[in-house]
Jmol script that loads the backbone (N, CA, C; Angstrom):
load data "model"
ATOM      1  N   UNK A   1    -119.497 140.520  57.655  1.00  0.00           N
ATOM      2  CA  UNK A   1    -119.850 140.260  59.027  1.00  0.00           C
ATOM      3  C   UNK A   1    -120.022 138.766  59.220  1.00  0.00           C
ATOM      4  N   UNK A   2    -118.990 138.332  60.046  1.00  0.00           N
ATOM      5  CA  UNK A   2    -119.061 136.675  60.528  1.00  0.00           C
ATOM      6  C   UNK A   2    -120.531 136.500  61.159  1.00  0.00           C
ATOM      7  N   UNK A   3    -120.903 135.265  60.251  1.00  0.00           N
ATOM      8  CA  UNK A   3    -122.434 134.569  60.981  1.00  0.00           C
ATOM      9  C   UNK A   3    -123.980 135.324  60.324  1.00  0.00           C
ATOM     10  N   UNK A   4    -123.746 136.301  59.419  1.00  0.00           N
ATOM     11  CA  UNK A   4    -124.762 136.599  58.480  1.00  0.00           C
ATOM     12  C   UNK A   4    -124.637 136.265  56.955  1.00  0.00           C
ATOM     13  N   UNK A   5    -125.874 135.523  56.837  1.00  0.00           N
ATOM     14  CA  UNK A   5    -126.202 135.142  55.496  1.00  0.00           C
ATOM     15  C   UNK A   5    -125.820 135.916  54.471  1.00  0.00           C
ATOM     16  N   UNK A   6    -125.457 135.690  53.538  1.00  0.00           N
ATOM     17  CA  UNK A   6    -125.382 136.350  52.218  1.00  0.00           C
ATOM     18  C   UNK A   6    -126.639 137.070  51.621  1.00  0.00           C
ATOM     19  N   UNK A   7    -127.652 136.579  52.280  1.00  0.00           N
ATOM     20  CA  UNK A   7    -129.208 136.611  51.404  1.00  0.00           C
ATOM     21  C   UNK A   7    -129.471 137.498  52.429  1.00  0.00           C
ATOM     22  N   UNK A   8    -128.780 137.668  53.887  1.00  0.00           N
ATOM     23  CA  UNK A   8    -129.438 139.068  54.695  1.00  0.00           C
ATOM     24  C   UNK A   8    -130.645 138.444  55.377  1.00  0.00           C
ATOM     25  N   UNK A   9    -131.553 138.988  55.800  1.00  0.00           N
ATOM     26  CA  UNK A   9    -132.365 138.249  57.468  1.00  0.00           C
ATOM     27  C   UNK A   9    -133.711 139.166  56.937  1.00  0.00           C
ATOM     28  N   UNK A  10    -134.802 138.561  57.213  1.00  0.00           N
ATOM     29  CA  UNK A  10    -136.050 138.953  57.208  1.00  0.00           C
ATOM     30  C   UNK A  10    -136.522 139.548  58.299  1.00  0.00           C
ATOM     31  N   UNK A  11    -136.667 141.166  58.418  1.00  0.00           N
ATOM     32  CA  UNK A  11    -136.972 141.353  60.046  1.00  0.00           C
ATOM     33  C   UNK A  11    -138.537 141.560  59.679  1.00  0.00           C
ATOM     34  N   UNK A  12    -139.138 140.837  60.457  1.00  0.00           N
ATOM     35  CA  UNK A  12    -140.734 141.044  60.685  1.00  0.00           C
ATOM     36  C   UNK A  12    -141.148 141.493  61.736  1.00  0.00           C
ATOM     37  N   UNK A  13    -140.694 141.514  62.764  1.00  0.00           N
ATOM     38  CA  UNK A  13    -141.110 142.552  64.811  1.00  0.00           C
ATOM     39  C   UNK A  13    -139.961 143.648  64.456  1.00  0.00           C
ATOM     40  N   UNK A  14    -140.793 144.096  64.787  1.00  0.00           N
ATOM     41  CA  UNK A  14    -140.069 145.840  64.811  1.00  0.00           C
ATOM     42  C   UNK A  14    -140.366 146.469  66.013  1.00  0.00           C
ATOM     43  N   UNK A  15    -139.591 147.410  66.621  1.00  0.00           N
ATOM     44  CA  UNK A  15    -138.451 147.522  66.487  1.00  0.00           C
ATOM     45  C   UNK A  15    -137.443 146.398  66.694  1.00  0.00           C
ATOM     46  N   UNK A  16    -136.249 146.700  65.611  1.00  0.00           N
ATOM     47  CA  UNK A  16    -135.363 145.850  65.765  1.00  0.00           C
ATOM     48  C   UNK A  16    -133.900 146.407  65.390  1.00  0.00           C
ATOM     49  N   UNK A  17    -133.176 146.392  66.736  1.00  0.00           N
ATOM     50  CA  UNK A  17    -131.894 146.798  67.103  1.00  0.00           C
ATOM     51  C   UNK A  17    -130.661 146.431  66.895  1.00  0.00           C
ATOM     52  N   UNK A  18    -129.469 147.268  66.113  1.00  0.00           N
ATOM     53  CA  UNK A  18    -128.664 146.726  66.015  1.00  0.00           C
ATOM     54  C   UNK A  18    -127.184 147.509  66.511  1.00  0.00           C
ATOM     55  N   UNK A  19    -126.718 146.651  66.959  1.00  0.00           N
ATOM     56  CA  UNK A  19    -125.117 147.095  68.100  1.00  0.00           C
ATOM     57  C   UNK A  19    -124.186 146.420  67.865  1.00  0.00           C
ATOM     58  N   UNK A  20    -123.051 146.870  68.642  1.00  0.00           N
ATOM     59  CA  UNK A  20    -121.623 146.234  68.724  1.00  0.00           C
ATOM     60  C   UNK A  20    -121.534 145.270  69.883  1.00  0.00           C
ATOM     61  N   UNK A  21    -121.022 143.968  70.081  1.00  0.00           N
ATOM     62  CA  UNK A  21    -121.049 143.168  71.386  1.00  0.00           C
ATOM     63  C   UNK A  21    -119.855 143.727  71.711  1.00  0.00           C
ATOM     64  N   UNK A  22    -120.430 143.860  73.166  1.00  0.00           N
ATOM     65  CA  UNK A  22    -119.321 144.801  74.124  1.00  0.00           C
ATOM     66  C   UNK A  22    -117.615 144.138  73.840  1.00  0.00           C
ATOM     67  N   UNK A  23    -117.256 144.959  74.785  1.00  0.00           N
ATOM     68  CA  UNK A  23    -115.427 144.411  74.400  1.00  0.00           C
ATOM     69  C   UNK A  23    -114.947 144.642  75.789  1.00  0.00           C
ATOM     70  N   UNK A  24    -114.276 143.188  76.170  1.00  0.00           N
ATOM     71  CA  UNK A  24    -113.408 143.109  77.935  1.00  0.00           C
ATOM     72  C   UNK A  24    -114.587 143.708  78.947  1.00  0.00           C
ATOM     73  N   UNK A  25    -114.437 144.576  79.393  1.00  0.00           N
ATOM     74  CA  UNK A  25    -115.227 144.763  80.799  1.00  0.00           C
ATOM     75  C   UNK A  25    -116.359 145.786  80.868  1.00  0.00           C
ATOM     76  N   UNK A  26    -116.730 146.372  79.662  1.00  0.00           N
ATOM     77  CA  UNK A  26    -117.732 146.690  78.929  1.00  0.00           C
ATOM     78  C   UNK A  26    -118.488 146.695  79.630  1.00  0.00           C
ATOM     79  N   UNK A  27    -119.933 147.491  80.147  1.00  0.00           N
ATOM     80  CA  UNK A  27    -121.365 147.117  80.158  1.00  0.00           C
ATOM     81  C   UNK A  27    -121.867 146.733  79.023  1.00  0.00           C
ATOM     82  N   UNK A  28    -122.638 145.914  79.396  1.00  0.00           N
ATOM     83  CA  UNK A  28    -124.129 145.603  78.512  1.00  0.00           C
ATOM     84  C   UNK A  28    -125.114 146.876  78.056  1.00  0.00           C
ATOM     85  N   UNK A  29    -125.594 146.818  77.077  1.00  0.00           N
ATOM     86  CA  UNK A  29    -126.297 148.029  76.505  1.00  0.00           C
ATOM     87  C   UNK A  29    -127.323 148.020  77.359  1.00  0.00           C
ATOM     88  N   UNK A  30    -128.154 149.530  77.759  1.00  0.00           N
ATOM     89  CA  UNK A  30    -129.050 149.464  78.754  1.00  0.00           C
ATOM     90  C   UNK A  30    -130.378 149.098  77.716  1.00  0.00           C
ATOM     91  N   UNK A  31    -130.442 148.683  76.544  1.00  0.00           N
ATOM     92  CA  UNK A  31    -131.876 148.160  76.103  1.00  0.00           C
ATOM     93  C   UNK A  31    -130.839 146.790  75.181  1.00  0.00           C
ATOM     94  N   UNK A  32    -132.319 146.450  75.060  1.00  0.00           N
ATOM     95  CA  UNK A  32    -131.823 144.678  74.300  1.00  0.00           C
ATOM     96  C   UNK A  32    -131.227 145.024  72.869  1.00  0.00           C
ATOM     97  N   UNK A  33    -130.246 144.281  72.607  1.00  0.00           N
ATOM     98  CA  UNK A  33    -130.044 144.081  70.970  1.00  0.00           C
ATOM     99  C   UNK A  33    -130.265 143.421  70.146  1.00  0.00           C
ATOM    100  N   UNK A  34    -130.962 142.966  69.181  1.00  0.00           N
ATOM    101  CA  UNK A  34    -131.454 142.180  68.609  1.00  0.00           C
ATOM    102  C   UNK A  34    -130.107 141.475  67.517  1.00  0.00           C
ATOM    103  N   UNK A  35    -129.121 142.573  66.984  1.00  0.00           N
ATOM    104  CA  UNK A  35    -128.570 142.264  66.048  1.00  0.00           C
ATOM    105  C   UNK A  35    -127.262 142.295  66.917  1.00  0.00           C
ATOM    106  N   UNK A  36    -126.274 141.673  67.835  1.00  0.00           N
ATOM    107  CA  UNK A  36    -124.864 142.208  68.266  1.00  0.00           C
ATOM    108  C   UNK A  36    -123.968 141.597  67.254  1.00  0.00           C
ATOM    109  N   UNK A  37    -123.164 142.519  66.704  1.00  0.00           N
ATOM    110  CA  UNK A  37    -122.478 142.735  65.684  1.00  0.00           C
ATOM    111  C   UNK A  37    -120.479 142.840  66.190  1.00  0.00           C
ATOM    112  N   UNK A  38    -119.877 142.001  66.557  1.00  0.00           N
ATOM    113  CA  UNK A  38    -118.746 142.353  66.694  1.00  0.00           C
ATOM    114  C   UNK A  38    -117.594 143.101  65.928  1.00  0.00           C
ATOM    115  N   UNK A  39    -116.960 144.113  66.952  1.00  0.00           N
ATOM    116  CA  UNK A  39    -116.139 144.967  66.333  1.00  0.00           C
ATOM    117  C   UNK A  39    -114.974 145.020  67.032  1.00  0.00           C
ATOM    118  N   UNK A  40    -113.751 146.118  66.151  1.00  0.00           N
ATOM    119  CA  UNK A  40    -112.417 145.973  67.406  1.00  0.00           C
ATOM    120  C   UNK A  40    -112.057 147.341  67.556  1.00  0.00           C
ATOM    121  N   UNK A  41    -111.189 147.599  68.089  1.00  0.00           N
ATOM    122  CA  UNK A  41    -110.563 148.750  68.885  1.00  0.00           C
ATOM    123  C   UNK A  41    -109.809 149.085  67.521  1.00  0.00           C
ATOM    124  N   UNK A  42    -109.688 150.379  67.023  1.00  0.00           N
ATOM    125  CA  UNK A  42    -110.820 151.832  67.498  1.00  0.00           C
ATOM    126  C   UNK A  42    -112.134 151.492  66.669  1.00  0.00           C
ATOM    127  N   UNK A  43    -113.348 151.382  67.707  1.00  0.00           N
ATOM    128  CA  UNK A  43    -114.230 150.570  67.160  1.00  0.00           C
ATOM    129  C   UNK A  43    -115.368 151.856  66.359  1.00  0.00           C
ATOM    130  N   UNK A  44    -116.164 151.015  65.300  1.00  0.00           N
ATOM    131  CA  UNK A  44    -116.953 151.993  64.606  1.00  0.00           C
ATOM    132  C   UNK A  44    -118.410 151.911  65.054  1.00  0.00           C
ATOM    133  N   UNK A  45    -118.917 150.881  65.484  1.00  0.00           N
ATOM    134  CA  UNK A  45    -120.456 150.526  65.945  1.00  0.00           C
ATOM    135  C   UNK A  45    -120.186 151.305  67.491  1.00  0.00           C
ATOM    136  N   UNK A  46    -121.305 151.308  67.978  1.00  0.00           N
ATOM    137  CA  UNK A  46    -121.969 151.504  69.622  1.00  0.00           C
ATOM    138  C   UNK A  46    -122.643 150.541  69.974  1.00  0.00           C
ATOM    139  N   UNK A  47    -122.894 150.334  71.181  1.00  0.00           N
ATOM    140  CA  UNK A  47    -123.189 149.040  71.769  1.00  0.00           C
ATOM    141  C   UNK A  47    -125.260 149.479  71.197  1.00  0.00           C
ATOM    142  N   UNK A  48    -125.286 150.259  71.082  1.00  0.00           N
ATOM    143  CA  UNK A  48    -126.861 150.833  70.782  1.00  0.00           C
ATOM    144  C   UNK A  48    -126.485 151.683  69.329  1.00  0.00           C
ATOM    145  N   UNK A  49    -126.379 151.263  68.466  1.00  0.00           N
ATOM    146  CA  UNK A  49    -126.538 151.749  67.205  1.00  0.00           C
ATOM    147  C   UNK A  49    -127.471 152.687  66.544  1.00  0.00           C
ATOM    148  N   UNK A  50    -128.598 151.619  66.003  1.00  0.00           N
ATOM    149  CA  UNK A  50    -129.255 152.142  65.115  1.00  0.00           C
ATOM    150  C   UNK A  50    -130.589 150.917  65.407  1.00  0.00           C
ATOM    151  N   UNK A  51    -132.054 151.356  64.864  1.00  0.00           N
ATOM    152  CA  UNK A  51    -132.842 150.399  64.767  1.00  0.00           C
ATOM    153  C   UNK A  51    -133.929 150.642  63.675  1.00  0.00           C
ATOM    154  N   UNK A  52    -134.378 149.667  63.575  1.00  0.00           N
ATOM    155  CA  UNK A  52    -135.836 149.879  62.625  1.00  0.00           C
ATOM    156  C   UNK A  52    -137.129 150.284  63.336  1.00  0.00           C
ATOM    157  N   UNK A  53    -137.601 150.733  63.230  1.00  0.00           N
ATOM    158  CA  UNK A  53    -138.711 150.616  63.792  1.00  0.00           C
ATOM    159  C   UNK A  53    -139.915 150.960  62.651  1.00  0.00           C
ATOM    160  N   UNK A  54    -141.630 150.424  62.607  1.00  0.00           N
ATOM    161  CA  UNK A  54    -142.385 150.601  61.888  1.00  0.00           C
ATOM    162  C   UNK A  54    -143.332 151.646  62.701  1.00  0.00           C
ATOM    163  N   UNK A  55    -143.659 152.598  61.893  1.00  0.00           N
ATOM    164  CA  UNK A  55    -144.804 153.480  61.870  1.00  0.00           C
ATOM    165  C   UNK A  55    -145.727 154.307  61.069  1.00  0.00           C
ATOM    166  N   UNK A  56    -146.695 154.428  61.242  1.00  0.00           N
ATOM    167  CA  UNK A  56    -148.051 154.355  60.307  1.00  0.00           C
ATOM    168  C   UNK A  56    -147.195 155.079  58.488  1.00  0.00           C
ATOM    169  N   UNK A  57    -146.441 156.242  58.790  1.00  0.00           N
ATOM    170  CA  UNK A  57    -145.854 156.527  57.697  1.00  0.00           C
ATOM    171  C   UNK A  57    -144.915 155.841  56.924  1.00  0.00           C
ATOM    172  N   UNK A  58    -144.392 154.840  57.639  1.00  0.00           N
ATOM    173  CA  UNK A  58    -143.725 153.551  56.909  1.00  0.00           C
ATOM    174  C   UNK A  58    -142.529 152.953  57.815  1.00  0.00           C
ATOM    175  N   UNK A  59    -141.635 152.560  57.268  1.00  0.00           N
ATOM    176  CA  UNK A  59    -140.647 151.961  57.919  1.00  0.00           C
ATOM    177  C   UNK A  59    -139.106 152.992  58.374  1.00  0.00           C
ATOM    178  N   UNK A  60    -138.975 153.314  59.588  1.00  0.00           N
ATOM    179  CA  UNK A  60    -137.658 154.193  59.002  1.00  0.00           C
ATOM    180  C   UNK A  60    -136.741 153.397  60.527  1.00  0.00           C
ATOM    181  N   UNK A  61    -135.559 154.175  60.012  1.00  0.00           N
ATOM    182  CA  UNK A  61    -134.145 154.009  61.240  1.00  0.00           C
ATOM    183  C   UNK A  61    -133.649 155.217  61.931  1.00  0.00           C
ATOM    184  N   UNK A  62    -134.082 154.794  63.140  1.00  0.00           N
ATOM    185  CA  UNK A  62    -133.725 155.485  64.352  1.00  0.00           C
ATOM    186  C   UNK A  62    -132.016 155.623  65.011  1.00  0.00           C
ATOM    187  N   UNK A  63    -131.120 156.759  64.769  1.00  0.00           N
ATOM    188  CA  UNK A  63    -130.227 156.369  65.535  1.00  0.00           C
ATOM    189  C   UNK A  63    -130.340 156.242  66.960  1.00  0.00           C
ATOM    190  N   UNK A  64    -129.751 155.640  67.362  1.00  0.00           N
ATOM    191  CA  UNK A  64    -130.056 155.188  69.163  1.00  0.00           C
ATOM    192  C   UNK A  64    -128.876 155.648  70.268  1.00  0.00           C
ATOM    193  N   UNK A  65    -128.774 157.237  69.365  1.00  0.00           N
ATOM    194  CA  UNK A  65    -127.584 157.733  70.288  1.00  0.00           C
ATOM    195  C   UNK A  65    -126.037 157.335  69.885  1.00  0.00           C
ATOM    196  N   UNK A  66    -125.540 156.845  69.097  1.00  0.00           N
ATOM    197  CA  UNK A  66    -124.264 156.456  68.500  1.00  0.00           C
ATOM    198  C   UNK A  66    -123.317 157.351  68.718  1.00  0.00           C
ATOM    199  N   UNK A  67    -121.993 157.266  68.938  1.00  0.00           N
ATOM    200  CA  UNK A  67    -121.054 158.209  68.916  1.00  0.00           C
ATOM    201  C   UNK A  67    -120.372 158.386  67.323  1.00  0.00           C
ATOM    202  N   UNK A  68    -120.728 157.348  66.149  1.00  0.00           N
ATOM    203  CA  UNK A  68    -119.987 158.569  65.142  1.00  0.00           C
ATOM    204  C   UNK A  68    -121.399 158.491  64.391  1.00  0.00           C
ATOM    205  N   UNK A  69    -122.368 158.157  64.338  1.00  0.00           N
ATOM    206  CA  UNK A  69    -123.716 158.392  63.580  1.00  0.00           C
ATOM    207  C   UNK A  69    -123.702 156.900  62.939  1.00  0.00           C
ATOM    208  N   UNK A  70    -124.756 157.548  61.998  1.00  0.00           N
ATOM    209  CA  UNK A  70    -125.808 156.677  61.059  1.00  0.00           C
ATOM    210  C   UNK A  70    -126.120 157.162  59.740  1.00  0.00           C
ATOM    211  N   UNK A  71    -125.530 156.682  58.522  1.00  0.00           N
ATOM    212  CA  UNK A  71    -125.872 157.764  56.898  1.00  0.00           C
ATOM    213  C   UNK A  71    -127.256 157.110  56.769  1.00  0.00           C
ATOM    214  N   UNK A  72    -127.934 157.147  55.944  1.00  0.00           N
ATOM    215  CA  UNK A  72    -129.046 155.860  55.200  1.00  0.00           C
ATOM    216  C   UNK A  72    -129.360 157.208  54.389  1.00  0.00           C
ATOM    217  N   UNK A  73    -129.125 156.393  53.254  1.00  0.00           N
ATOM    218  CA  UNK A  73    -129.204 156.996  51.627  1.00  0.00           C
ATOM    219  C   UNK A  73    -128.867 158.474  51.934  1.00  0.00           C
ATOM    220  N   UNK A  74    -127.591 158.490  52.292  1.00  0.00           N
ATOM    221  CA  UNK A  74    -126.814 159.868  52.218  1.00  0.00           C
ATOM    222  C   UNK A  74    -127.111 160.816  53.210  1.00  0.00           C
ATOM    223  N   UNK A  75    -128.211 160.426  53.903  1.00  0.00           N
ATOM    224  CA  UNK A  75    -128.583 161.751  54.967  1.00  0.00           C
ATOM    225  C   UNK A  75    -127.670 161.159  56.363  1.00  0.00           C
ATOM    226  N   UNK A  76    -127.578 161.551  57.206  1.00  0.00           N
ATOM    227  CA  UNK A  76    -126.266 161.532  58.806  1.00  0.00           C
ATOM    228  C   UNK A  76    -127.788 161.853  59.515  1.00  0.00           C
ATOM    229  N   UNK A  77    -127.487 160.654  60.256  1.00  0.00           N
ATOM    230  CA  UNK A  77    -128.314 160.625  61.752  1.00  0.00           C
ATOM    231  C   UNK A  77    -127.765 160.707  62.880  1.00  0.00           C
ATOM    232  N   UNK A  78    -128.145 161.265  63.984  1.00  0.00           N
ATOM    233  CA  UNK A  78    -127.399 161.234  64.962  1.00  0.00           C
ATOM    234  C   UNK A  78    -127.347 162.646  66.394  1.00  0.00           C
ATOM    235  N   UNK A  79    -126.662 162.223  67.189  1.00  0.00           N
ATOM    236  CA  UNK A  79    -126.437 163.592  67.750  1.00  0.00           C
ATOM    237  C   UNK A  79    -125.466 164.410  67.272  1.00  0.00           C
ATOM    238  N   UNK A  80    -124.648 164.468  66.947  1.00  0.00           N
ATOM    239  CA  UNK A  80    -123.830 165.510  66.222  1.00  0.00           C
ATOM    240  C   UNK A  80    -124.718 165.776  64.613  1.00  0.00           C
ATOM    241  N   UNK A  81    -125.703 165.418  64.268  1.00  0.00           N
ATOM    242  CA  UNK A  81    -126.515 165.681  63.494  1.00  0.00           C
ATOM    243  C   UNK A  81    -128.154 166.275  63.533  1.00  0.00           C
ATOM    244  N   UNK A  82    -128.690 166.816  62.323  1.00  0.00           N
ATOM    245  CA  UNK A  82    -130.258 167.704  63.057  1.00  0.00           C
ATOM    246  C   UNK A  82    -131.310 167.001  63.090  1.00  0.00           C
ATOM    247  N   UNK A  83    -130.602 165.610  62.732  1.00  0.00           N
ATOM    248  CA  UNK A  83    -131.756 164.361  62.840  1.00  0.00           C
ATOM    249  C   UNK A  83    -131.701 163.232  63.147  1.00  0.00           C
ATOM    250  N   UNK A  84    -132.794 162.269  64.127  1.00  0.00           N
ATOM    251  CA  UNK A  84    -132.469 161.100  64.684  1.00  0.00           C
ATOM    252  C   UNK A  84    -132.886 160.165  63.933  1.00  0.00           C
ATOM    253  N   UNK A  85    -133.481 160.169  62.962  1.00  0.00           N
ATOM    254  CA  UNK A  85    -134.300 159.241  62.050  1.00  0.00           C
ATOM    255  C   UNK A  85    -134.484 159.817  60.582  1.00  0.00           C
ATOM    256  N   UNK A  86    -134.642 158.575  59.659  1.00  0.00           N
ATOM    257  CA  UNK A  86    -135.186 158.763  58.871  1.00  0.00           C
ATOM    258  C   UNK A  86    -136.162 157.684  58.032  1.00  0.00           C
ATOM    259  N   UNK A  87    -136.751 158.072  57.360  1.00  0.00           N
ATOM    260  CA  UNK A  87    -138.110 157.082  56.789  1.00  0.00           C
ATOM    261  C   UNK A  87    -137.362 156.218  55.368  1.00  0.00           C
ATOM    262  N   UNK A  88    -137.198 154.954  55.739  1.00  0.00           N
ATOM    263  CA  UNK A  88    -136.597 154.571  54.523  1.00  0.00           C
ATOM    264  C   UNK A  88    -137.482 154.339  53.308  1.00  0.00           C
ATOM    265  N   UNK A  89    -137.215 154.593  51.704  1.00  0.00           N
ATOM    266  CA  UNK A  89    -137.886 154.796  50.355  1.00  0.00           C
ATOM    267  C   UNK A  89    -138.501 152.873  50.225  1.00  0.00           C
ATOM    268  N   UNK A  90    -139.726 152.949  49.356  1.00  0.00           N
ATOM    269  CA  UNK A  90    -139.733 151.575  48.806  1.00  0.00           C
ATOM    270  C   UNK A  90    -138.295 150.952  47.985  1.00  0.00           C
ATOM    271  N   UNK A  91    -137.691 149.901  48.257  1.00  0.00           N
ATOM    272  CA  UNK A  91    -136.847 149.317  47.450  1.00  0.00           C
ATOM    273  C   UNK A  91    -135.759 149.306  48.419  1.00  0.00           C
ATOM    274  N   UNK A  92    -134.797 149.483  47.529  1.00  0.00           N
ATOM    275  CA  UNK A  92    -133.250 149.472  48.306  1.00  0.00           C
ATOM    276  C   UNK A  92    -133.135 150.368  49.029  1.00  0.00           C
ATOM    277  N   UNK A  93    -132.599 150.142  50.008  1.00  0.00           N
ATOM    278  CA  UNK A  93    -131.730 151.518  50.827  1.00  0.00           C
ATOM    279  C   UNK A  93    -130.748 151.291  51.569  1.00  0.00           C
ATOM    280  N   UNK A  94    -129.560 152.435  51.641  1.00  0.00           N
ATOM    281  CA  UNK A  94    -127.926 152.078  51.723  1.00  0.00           C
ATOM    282  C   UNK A  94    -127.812 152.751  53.523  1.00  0.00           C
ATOM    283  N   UNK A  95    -127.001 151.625  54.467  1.00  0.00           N
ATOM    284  CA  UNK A  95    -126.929 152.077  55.437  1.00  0.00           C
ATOM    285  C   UNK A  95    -125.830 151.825  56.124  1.00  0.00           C
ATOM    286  N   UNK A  96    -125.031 152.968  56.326  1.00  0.00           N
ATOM    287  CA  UNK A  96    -123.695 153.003  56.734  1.00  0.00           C
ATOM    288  C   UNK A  96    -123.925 153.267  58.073  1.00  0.00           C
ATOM    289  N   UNK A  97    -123.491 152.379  58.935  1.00  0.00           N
ATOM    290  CA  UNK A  97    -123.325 152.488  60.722  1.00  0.00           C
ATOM    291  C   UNK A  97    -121.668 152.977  61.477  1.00  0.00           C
ATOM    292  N   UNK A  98    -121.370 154.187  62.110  1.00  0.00           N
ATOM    293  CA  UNK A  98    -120.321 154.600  62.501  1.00  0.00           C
ATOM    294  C   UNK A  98    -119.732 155.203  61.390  1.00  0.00           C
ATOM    295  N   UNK A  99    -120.522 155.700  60.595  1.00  0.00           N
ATOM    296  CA  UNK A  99    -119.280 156.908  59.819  1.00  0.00           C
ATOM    297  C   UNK A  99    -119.457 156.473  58.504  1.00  0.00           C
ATOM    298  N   UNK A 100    -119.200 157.501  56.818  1.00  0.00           N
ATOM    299  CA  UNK A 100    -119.452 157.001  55.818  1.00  0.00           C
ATOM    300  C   UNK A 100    -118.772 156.169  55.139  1.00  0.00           C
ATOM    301  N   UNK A 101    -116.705 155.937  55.885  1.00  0.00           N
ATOM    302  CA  UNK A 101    -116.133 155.144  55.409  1.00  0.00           C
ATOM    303  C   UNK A 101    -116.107 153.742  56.652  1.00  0.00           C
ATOM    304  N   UNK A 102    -117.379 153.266  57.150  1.00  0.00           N
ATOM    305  CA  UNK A 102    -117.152 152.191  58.032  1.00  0.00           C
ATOM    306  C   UNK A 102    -117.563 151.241  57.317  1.00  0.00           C
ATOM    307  N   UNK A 103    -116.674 150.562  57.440  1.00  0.00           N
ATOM    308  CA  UNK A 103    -117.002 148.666  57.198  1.00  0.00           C
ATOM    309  C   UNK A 103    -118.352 147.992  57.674  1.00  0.00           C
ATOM    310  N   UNK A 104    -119.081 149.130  58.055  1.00  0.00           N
ATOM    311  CA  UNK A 104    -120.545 147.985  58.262  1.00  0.00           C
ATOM    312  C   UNK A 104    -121.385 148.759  58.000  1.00  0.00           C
ATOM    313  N   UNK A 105    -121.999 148.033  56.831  1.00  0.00           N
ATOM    314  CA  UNK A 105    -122.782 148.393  55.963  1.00  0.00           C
ATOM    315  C   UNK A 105    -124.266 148.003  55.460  1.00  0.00           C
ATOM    316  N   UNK A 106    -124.994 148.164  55.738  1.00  0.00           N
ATOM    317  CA  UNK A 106    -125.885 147.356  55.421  1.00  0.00           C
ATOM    318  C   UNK A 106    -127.201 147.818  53.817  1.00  0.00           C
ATOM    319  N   UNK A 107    -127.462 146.686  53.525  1.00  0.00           N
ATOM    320  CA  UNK A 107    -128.529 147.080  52.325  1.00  0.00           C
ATOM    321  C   UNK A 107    -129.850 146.415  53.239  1.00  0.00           C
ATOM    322  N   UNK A 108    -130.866 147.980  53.090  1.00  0.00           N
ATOM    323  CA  UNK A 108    -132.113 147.588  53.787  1.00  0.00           C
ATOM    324  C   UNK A 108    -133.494 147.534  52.545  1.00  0.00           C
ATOM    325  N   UNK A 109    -134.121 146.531  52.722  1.00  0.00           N
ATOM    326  CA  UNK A 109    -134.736 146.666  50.587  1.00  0.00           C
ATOM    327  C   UNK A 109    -136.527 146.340  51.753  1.00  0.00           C
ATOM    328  N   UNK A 110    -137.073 147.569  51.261  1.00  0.00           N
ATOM    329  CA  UNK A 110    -138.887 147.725  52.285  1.00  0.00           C
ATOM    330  C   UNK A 110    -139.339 147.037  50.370  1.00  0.00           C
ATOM    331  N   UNK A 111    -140.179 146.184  50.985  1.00  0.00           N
ATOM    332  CA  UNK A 111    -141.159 145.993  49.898  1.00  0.00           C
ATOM    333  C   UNK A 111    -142.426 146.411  49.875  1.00  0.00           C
ATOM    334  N   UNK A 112    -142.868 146.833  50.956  1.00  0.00           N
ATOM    335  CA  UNK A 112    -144.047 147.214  51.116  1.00  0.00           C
ATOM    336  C   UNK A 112    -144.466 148.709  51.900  1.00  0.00           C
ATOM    337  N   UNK A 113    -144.802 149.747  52.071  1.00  0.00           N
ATOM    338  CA  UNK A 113    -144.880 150.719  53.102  1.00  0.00           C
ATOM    339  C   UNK A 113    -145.528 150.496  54.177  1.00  0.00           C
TER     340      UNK A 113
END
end "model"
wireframe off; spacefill off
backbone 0.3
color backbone group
């Protein structure tokens, strides 16, 4: 992904959102994005993806309505799925956005609960 660090981004405010920047005549996502992530036609992100959000049981990711989902550590989030979230583990965790063979991928690593 053009314009992200190698070392990956410290998110400290939560919730924090991540999407596709629209394409040609597009709306704007109806909530803010924190992360817009460009993609191309036939595209794999949604303009409203996926987000973090923190709560008392720990840190997890919310899909935000996506049309092909959200994996994180193997489980499918989503509406065509029986779940919108899940609570991510201490340490690493693997997060595939738009499908399990999409190019955007992210490693999410909680150090703390």
């Amino acid at each position: 992904m053009p314009g992200l660090s190698a070392k990956g981004i410290k998110i400290a405010n939560m919730p924090f959102s991540i999407g596709r920047l629209p394409l040609g005549n597009e709306p704007l996502p109806r909530r803010s994005i924190d992360l817009k992530i460009p993609d191309a036609r036939p595209v794999r992100l949604s303009r409203e993806h996926f987000a973090f959000y923190r709560r008392p049981q720990g840190v997890c990711v919310v899909d935000l309505g996506s049309t092909l989902g959200t994996q994180v550590n193997g489980e499918f989030l989503g509406h065509d799925f029986s779940k919108d979230f899940v609570y991510l583990r201490r340490g690493e965790n693997k997060i595939f956005a738009g499908g399990s063979d999409s190019p955007f991928t992210f490693r999410a690593v909680v150090k703390k609960a």
